[in-house]
DSSP file (Angstrom, degrees, kcal/mol; ACC not computed):
  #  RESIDUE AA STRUCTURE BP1 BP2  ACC     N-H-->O    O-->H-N    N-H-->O    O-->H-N    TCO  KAPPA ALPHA  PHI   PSI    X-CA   Y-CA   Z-CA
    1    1 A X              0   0    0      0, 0.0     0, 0.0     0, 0.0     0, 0.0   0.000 360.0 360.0 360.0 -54.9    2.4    1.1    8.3
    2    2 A X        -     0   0    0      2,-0.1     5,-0.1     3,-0.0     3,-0.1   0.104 360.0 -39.3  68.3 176.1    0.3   -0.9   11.6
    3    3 A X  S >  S-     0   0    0      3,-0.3     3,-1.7     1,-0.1    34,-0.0  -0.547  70.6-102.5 -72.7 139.1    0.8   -0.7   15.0
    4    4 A X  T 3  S+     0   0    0      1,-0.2    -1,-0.1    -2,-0.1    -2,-0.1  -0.232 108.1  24.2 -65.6 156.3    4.4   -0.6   16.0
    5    5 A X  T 3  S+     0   0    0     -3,-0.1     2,-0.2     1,-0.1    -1,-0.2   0.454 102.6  89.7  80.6  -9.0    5.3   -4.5   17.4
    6    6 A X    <   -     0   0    0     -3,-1.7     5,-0.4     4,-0.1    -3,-0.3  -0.410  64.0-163.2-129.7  83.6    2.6   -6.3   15.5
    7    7 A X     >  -     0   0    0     -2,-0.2     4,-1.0     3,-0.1     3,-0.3   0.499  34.2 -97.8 -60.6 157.7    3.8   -7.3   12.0
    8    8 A X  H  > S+     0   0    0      1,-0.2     4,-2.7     2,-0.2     5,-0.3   0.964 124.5  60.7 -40.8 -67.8    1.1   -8.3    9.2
    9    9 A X  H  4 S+     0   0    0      2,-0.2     4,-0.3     3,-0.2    -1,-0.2   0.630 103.7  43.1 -14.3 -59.0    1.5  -11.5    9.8
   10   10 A X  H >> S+     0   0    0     -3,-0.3     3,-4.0     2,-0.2     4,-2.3   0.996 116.5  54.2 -72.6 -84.5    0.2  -11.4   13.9
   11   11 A X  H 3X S+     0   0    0     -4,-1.0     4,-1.8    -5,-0.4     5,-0.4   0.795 105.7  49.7 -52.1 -33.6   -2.8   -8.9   12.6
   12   12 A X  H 3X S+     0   0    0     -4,-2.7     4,-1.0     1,-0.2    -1,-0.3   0.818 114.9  44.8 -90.9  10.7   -3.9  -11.5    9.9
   13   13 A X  H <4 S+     0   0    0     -3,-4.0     4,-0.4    -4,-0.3    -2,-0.3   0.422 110.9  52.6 -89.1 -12.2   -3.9  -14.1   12.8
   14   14 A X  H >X S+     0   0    0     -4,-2.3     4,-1.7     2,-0.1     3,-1.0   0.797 112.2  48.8 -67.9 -74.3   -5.7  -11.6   15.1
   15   15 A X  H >X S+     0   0    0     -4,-1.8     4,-5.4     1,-0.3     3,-1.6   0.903 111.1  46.9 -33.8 -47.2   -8.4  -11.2   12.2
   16   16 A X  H 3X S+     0   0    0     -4,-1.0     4,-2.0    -5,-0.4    -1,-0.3   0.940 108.0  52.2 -86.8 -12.4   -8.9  -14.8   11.6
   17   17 A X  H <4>S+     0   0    0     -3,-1.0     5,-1.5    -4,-0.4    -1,-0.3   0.614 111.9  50.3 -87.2   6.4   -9.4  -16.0   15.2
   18   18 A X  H X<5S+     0   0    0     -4,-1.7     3,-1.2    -3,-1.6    -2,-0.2   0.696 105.8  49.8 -91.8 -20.4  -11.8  -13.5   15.6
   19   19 A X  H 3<5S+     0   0    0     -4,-5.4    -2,-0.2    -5,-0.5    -3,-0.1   0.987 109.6  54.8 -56.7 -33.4  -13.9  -14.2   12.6
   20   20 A X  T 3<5S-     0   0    0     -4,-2.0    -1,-0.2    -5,-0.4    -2,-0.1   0.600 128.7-114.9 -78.0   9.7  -13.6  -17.5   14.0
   21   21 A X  T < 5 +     0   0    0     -3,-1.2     2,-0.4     1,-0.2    -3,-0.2   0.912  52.0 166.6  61.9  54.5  -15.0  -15.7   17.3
   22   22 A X      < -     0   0    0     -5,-1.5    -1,-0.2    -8,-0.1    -5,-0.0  -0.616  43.7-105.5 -64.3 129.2  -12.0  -16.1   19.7
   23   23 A X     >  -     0   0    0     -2,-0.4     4,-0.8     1,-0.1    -1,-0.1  -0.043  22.5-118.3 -34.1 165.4  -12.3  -13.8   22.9
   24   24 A X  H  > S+     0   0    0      2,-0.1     4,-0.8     3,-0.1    14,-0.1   0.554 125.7  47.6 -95.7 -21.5  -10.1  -10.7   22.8
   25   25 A X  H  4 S+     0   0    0      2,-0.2     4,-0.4     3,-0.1    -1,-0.0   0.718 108.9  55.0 -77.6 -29.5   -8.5  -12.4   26.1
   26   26 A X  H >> S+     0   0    0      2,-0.2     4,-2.7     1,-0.2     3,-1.4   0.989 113.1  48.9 -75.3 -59.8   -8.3  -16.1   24.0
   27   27 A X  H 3< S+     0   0    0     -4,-0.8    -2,-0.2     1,-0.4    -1,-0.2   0.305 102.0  59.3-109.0  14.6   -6.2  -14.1   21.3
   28   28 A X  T 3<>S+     0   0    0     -4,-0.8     5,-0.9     3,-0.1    -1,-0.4   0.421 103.2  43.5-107.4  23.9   -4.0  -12.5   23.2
   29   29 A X  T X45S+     0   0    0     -3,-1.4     3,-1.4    -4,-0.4    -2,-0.2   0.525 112.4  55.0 -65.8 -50.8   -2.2  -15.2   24.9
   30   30 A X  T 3<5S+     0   0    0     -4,-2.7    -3,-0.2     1,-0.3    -2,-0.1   0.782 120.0  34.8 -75.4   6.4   -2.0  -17.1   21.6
   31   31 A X  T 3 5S-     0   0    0      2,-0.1    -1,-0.3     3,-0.0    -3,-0.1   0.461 103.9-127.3-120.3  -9.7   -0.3  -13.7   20.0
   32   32 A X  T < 5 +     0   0    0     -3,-1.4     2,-0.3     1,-0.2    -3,-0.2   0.797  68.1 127.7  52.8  27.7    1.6  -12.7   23.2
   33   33 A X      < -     0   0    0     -5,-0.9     5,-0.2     1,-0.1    -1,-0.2  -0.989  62.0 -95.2-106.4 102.2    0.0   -9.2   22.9
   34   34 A X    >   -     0   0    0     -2,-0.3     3,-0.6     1,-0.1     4,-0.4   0.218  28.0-122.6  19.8 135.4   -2.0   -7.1   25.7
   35   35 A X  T 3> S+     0   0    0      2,-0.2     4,-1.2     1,-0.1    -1,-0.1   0.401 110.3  65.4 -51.5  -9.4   -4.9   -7.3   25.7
   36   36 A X  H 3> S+     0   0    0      2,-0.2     4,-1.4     3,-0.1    -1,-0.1   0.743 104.8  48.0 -63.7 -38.4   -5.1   -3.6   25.3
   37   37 A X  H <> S+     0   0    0     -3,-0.6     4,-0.8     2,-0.2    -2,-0.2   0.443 103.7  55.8-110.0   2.9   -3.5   -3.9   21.9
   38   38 A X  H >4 S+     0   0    0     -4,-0.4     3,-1.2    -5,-0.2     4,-0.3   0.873 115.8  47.4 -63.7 -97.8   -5.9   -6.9   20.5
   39   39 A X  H 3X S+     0   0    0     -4,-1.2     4,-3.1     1,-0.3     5,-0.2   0.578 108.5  58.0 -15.6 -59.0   -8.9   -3.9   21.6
   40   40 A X  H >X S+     0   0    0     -4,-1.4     4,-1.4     1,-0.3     3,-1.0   0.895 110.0  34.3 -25.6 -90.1   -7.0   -1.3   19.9
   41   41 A X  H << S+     0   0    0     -3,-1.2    -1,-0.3    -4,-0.8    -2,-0.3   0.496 120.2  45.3 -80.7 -16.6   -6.8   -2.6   16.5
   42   42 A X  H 3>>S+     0   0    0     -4,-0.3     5,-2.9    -3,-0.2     4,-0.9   0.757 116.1  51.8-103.2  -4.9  -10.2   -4.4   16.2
   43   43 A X  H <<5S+     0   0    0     -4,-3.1    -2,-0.2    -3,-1.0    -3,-0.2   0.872 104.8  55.6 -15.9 -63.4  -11.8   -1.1   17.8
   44   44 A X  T  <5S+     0   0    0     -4,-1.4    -3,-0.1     1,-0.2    -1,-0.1   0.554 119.2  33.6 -52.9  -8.6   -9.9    1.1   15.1
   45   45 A X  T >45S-     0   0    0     -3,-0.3     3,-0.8    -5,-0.3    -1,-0.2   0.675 112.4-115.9-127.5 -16.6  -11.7   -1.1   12.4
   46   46 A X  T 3<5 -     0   0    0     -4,-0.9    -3,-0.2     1,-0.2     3,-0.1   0.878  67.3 -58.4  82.7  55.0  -14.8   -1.7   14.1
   47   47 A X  T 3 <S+     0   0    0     -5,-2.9     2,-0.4     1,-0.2    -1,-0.2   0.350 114.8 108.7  66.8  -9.3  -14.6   -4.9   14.4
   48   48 A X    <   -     0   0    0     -3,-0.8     2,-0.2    -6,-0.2    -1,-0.2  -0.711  67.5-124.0 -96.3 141.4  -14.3   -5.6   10.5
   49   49 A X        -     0   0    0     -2,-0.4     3,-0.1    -3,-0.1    -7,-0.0  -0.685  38.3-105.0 -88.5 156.8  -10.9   -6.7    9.0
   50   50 A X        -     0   0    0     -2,-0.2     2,-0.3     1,-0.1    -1,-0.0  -0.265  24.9-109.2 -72.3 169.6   -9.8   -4.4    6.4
   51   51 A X        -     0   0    0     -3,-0.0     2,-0.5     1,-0.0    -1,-0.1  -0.637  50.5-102.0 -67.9 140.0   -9.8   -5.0    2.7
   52   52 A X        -     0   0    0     -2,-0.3    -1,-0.0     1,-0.1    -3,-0.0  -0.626  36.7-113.7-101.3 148.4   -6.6   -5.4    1.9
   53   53 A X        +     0   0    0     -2,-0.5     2,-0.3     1,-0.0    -1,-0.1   0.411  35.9 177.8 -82.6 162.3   -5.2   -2.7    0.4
   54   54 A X        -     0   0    0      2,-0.0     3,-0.0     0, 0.0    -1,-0.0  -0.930  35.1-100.7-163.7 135.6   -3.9   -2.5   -3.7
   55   55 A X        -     0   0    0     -2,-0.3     2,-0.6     1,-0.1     4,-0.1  -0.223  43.6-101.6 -71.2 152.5   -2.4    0.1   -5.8
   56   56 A X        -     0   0    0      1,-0.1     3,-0.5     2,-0.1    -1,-0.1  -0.681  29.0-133.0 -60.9 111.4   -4.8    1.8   -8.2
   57   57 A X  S    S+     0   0    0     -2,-0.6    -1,-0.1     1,-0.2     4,-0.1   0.355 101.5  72.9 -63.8  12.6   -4.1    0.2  -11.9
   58   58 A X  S    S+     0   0    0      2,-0.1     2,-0.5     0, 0.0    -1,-0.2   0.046  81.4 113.1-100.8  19.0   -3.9    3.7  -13.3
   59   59 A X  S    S-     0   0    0     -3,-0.5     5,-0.0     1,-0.1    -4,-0.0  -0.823  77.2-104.2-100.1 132.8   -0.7    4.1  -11.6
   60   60 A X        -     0   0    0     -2,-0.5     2,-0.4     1,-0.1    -1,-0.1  -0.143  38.0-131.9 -83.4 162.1    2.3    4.5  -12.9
   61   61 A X    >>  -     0   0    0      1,-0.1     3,-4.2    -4,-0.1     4,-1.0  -0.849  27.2-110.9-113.5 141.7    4.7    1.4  -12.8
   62   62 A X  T 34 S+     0   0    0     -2,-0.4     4,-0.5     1,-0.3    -1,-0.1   0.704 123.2  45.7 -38.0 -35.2    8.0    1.2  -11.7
   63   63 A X  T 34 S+     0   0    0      2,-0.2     4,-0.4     1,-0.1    -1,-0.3   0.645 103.7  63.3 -74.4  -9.4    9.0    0.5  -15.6
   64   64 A X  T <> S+     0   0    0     -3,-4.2     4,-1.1     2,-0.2    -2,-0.2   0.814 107.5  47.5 -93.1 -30.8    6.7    3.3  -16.7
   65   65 A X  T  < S+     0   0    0     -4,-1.0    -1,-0.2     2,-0.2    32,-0.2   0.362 107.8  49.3 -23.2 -43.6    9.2    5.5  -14.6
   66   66 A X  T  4 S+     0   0    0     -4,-0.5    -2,-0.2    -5,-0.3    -1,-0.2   0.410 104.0  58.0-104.3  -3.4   11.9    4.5  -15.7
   67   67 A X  T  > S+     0   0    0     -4,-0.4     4,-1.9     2,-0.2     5,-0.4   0.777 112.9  43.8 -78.6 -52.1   10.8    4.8  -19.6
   68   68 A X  T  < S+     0   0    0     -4,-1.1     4,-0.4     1,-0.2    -2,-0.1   0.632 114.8  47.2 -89.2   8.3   10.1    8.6  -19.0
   69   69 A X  T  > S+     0   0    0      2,-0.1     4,-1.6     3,-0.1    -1,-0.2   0.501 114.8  47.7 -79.5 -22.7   13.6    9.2  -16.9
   70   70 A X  H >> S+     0   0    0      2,-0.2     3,-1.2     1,-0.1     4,-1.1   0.881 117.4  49.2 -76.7 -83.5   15.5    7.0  -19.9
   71   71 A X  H 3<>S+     0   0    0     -4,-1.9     5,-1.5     1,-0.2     4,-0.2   0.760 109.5  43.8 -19.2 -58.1   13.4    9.6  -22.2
   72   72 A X  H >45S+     0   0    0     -5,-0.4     3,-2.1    -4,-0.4    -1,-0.2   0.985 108.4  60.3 -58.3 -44.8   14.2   13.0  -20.5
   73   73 A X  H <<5S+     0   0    0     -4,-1.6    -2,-0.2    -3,-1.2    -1,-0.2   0.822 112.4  39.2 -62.0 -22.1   17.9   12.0  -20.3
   74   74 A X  T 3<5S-     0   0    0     -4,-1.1    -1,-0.3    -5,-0.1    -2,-0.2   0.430 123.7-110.4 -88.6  10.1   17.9   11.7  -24.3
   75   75 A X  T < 5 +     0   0    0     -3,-2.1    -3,-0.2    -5,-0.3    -2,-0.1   0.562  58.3 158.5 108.8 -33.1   15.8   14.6  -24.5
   76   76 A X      < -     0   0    0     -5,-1.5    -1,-0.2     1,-0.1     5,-0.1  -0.267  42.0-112.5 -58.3 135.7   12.8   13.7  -25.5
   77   77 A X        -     0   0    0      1,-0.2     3,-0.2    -2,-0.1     5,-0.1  -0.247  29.0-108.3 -87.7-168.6   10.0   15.8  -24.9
   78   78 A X  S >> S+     0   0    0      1,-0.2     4,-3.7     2,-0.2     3,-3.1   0.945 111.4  55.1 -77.6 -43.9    7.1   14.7  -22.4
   79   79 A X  H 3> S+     0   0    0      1,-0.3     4,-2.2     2,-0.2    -1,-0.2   0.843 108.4  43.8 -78.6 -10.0    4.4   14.1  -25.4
   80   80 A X  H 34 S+     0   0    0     -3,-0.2    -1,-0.3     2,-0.2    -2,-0.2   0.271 112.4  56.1 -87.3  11.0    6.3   11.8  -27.4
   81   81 A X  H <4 S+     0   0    0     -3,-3.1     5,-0.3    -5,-0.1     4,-0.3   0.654 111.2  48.4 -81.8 -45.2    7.3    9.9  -23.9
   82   82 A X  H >X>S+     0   0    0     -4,-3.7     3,-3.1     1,-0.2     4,-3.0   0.990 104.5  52.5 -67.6 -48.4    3.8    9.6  -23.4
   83   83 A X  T 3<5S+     0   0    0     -4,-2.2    -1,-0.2    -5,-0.3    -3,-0.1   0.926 109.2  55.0 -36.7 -40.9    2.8    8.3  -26.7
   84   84 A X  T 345S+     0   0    0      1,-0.2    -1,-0.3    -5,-0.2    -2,-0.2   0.390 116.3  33.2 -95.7  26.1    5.4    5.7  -26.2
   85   85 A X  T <45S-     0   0    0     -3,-3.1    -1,-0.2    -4,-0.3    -2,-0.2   0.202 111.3-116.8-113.2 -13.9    4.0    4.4  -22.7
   86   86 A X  T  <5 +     0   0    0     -4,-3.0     2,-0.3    -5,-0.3    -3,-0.2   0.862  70.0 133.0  84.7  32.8    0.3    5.1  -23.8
   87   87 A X      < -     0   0    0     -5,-1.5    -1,-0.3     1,-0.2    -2,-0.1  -0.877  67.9 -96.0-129.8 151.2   -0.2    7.7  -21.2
   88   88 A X        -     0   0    0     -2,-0.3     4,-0.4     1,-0.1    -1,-0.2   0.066  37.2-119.9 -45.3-168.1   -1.8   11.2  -21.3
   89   89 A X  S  > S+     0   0    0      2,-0.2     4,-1.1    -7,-0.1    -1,-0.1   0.527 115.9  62.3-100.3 -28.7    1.3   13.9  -21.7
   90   90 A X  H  > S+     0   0    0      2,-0.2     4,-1.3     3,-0.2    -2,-0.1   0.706 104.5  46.9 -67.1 -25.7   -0.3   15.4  -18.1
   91   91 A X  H  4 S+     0   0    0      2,-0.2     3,-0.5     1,-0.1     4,-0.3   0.912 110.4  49.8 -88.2 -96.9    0.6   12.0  -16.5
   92   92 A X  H  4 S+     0   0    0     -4,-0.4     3,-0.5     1,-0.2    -2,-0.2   0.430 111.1  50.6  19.8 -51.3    4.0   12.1  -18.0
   93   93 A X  H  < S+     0   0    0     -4,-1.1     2,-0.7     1,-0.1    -1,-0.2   0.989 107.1  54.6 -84.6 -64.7    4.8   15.9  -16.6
   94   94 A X  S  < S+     0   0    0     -4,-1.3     2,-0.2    -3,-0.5    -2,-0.2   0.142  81.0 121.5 -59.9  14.5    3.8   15.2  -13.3
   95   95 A X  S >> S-     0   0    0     -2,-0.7     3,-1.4    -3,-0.5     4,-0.8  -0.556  74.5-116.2 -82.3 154.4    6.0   12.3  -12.8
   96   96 A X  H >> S+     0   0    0      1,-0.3     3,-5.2    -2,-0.2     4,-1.2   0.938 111.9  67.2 -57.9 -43.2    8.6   12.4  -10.0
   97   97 A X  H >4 S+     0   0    0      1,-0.3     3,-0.7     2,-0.2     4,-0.5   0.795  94.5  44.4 -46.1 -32.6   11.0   12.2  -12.7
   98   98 A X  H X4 S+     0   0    0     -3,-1.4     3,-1.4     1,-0.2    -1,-0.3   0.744  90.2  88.1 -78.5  -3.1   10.6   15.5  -14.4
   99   99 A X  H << S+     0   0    0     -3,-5.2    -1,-0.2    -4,-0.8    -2,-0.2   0.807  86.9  57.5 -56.5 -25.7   10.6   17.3  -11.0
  100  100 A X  T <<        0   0    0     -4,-1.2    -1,-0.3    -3,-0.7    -2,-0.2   0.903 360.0 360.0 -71.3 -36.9   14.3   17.2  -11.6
  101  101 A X    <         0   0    0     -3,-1.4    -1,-0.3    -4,-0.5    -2,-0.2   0.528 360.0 360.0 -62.2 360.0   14.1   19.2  -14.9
């Protein structure tokens, strides 16, 4: 989500002109931000830029979703969905989709 008004973009050009040890004063005139709201956000991180952030590969995938909604609509029950995505039957029941059932 980020601070309203400052797009990804602007924050990874905050980060890298401060690794490159920019002022908080330097890098807001070249971002056309407050200085208030430079302080903000490398305050909130403690001066470190985040890692940037990535889904857990244990996750179900937008096709993986759409296998076990195609499945319920024929019928099928959850453990032979699962078999045929390779996923527990627990994973499978707790997907948005069967919330509908």
């Amino acid at each position: 989500m980020g601070r309203p008004g400052m797009s990804d973009a602007v924050k990874e050009d905050l980060w890298r002109r401060w690794r490159a040890g920019d002022s908080i004063s330097v890098i807001s005139r070249a971002l056309g931000k407050p200085p208030g709201s430079i302080f903000t956000v490398l305050k909130h991180h403690g001066g470190i830029a985040p890692a940037a952030r990535a889904r857990r590969a244990d996750r179900l995938s937008a096709a993986d979703r759409e296998l076990i909604s195609r499945g319920l609509e024929a019928g099928a029950s959850l453990r032979s969905i699962a078999v045929s995505i390779g996923r527990p039957a627990s994973t499978v029941g707790r997907s948005p989709a069967t919330a509908a059932e």
